[in-house]
C-alpha positions in Angstrom: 76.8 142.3 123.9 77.2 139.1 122.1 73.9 139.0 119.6 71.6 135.8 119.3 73.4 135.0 116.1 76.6 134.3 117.1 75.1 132.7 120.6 73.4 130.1 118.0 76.7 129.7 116.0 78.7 128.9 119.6 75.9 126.9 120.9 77.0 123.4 119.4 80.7 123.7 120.5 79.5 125.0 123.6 77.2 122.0 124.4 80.5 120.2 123.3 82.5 121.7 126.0 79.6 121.1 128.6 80.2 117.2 127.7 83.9 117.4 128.0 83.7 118.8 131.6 81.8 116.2 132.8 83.7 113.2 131.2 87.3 114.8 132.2 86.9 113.5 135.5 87.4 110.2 134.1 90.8 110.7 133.8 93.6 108.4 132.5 90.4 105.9 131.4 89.0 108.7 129.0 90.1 108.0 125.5 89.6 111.7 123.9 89.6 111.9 120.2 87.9 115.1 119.9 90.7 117.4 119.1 94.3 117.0 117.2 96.2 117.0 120.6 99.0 115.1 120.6 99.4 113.2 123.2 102.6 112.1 122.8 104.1 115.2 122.9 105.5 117.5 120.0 108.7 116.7 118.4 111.8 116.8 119.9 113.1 119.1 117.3 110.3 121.6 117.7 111.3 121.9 121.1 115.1 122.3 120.4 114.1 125.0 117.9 112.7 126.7 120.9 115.1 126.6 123.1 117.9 127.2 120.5 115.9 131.1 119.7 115.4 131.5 123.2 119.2 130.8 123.9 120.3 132.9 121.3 120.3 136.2 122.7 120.5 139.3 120.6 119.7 143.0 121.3 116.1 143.5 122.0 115.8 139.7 121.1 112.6 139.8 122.9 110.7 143.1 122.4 108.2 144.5 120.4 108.5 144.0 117.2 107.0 145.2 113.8 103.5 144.8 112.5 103.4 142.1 109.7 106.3 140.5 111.8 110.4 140.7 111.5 111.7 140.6 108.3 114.1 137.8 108.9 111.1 135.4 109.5 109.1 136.6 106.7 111.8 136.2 104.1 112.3 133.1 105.7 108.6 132.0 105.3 108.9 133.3 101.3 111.9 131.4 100.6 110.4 127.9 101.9 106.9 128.6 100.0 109.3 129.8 96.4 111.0 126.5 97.2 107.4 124.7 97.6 105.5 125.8 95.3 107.9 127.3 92.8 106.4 130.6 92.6 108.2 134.0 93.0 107.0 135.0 96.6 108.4 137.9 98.2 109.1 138.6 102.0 106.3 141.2 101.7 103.7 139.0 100.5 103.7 137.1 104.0 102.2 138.6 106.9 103.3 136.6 110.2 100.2 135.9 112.7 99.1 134.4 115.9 97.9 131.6 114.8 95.7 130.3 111.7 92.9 131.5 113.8 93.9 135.4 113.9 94.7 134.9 110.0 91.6 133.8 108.9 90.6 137.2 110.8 92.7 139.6 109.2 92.1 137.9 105.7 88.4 138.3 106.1 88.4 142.0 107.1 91.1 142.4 104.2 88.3 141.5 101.5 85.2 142.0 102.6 83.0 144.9 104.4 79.5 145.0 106.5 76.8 142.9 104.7 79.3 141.2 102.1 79.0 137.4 101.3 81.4 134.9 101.8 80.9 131.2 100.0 81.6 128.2 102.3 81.5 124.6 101.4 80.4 122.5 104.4 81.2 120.7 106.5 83.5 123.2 107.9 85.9 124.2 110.3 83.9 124.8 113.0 84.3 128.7 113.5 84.4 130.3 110.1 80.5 131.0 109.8 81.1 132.7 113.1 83.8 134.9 112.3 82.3 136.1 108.9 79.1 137.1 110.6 81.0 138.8 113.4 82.7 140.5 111.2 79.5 141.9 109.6 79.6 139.6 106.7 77.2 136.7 106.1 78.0 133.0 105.4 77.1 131.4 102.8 77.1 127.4 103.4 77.4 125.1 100.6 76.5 121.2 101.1 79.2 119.1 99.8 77.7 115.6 99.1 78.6 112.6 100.4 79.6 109.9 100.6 83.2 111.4 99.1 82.4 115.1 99.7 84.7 116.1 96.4 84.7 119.5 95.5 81.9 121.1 94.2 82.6 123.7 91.7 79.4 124.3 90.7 77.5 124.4 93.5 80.3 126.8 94.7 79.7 129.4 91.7 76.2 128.9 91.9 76.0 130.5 95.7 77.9 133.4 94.4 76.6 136.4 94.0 76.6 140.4 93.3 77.4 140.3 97.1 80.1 137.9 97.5 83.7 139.0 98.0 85.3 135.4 99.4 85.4 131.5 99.3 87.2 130.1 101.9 87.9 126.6 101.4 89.7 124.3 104.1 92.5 121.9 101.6 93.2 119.8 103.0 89.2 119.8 104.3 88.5 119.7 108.2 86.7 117.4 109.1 86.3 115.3 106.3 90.2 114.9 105.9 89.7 115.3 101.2 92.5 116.8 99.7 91.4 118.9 96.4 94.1 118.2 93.8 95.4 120.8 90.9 92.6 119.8 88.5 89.8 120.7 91.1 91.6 123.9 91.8 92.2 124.6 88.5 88.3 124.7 87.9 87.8 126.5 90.8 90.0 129.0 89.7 88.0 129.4 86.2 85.0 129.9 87.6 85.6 132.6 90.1 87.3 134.1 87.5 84.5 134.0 85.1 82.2 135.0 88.4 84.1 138.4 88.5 83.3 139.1 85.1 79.7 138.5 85.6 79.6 140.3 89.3 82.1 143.0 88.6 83.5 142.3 91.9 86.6 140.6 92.7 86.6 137.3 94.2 88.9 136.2 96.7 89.8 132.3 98.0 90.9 132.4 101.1 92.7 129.2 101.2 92.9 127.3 104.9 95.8 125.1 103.9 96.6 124.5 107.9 97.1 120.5 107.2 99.1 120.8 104.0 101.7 118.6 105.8 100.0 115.7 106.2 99.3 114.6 102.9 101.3 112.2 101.3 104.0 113.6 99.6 103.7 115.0 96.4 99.8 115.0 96.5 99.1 118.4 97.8 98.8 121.1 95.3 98.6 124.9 96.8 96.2 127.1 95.6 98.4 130.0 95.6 99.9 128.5 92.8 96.6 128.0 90.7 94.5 130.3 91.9 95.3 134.4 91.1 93.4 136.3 93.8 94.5 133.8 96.8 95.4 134.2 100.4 97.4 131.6 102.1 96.2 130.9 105.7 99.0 128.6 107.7 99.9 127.4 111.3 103.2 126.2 112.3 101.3 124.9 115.2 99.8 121.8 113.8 103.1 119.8 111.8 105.1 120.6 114.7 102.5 119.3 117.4 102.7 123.0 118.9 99.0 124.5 118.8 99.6 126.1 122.3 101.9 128.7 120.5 99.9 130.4 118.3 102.2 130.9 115.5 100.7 131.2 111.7 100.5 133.4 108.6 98.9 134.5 105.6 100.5 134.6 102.3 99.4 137.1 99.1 99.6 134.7 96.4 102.2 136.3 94.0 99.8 136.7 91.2 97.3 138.5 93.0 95.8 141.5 90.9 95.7 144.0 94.2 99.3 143.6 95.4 98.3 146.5 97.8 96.2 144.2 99.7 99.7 143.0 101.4 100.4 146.5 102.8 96.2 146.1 104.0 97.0 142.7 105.9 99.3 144.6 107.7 97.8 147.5 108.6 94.8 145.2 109.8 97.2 143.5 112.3 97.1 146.8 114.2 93.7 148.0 113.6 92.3 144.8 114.9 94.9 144.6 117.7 95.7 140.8 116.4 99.3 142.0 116.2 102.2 139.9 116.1 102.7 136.2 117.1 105.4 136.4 120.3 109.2 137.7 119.4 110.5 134.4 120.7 107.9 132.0 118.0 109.0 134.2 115.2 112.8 134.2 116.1 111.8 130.5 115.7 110.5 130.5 111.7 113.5 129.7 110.5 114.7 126.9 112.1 111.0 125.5 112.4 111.1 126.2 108.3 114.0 123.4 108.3 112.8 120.9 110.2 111.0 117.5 108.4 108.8 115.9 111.0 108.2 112.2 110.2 104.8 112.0 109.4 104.4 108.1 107.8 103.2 106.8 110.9 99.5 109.2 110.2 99.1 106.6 107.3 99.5 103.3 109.4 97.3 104.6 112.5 94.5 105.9 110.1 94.2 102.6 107.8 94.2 100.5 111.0 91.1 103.0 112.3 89.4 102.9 109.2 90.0 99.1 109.2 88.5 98.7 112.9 85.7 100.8 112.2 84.3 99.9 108.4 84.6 96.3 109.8 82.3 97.8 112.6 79.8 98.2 109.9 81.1 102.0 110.1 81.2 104.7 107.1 84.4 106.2 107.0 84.7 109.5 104.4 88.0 108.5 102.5 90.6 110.7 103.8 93.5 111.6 102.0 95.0 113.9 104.6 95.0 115.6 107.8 94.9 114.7 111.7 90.9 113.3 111.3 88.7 110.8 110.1 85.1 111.8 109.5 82.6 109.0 110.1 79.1 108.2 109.8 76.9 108.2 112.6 74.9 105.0 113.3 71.3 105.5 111.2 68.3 106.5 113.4 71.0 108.5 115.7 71.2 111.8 116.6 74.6 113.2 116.3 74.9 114.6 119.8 73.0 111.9 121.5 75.4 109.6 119.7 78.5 111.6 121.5 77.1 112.0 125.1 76.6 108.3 124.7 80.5 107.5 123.7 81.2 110.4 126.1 79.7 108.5 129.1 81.4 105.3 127.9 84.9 107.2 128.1 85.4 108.4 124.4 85.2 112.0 123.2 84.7 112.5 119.5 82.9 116.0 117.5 79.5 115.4 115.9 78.8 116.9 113.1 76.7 119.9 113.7 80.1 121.4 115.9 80.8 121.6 111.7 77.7 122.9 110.3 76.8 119.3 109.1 74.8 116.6 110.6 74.9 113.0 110.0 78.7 112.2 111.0 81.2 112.7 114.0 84.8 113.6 114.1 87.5 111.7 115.1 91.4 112.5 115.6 93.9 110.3 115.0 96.6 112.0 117.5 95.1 110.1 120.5 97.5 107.8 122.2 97.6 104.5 121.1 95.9 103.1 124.4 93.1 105.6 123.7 93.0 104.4 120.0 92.5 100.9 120.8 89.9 101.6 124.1 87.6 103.8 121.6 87.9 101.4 118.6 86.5 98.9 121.3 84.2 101.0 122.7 82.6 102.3 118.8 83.3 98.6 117.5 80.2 97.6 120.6 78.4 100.6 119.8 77.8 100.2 116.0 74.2 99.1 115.1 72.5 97.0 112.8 70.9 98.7 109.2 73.7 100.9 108.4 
């Protein structure tokens, strides 16, 4: 039995998907910039990458294989983040996973326990309140303040309390598309520090760094190299344009206090039956772990959005990273009237509250460029006066 809860924290994704049915039929003429699908395919080389593992057959290439995921892939995963962020990471601090999704799981049941609190700046990705409450565990939402929605330390520290166990914090952010830079994580760092001396309790940030790779280069700053007591949430899935495979991990920061927390990740993959991404996507770590993907064309497509749409009379939240822009909706709208309006017109964007929010939509950047140009026309006739 689902409870009424989590029915209320589905309902607004939900009422999403109930839109996108009925729009779908529109076919080649529906511009959909709801999610980061790329329509143009994944790279060439992520595919090769495939097909090279699957190719190269070895005993029991394809079987079971162990909890927390082969070594070979794990060292491999340890070597690129020592390379990245030059910290001393170890094969065993990396825990391969099904996806971001299944990581954010494990990391949650790793630090907290029924009635715990975990701290959330929002807007958010749209499913963490729900799995810390169906894990037992209660949300805690933070406002972050427009119209740049920096990191708020402050407010952060002040939510915590003799209950809280976790903050997990999206960097780059989803949806606004903010990067938090080393001196913002630095803060961060002191305070939940100086929280566990006050709560006696430790304090974890479980750090979402699924868009890390696209961010211009040399601007992203990981937080498991600032903050002590971090886990490292990643998906392979997004740089390489391959969602569909559900292939991730977490990382134990290497100056994490509780180094047995490592051996708990593990343990939790077979406890909560999350188990193991497929022996094929982690015969393919290493030679995803190689691959560049360009990247430079995110830069040209989202200035020329932001350009289309501020001259619209648009607010656009500056982005520094990721797959999304995150953009006012017109004054006097609501935020889902505002989308089953574009979505009868033949554009899908998310509104707000699908990320605990209300006052903006969602837009992704990974739309064709046909799309791009038919729902920049389509918002451009939208926009209102007063804004």
């Amino acid at each position: 039995m689902i409870s009424t809860e989590l029915v209320e924290l589905l309902e607004p994704l939900e009422r999403f998907e109930k839109l996108r049915r009925q729009v779908v039929k529109l076919g080649p003429n529906l511009a959909d910039l709801s999610y980061a699908n790329p329509y143009d395919g994944p790279q060439a080389a992520a595919r090769a990458a495939i097909r090279a593992a699957l190719n190269d057959e070895r005993s029991l290439d394809l079987q079971y294989t162990p909890f927390g995921g082969q070594t070979l892939a794990r060292r491999a995963v340890a070597d690129h983040l020592r390379s990245t962020t030059g910290r001393p990471f170890t094969f065993a601090d990396v825990i391969l996973t099904p996806g971001a999704m299944a990581a954010l799981q494990l990391a949650l049941r790793a630090v907290g326990a029924a009635q715990a609190e975990v701290v959330i700046p929002v807007p958010c990705w749209l499913d963490y309140p729900l799995y810390v409450r169906s894990l037992g565990m209660r949300p805690i939402l933070v406002p972050l303040s427009p119209p740049t929605f920096d990191l708020d330390v402050d407010a952060i520290v002040d939510a915590v309390t003799d209950s809280t166990c976790a903050v997990l914090l999206a960097n780059p952010a989803n949806p606004t598309g903010r990067v938090y830079g080393p001196e913002q994580l630095t803060a961060l760092a002191s305070a939940l520090s100086k929280a566990e001396e006050r709560t006696g309790r430790p304090m974890t940030l479980i750090a979402d760094e699924t868009h890390r790779d696209f961010v211009e280069r040399g601007r992203f700053a990981s937080a498991g190299s600032i903050v002590a007591r971090t886990l490292l949430v990643y998906s392979f899935g997004k740089y390489h344009f391959i969602q569909g495979q559900r292939l991730g991990y977490i990382a134990v920061g290497p100056d994490h206090p509780d180094r047995d927390v490592a051996r708990d990740l593990v343990r939790w993959t077979r406890i909560s039956g999350h188990a193991t991404p497929t022996a094929l996507m982690q015969r393919t770590v290493p030679r995803l772990l190689e691959l560049h993907d360009p990247v430079e064309w995110l830069a040209d497509v989202r200035r020329t959005v932001v350009d289309h749409l501020e001259a619209a009379g648009y607010e656009v939240v500056p982005a520094d990273g990721t797959l999304f822009l995150y953009v006012r909706t017109p004054r006097g709208m609501d935020d889902f009237a505002f989308a089953e309006r574009l979505g009868r017109l033949g554009v899908l964007v998310l509104p707000a509250p699908v990320f605990h929010h209300h006052g903006y939509f969602r837009l992704a950047l990974t739309a064709s460029q046909p799309m791009i140009e038919r729902a920049l026309h389509v918002l451009a006739d939208e926009a209102t006066d007063g804004r």
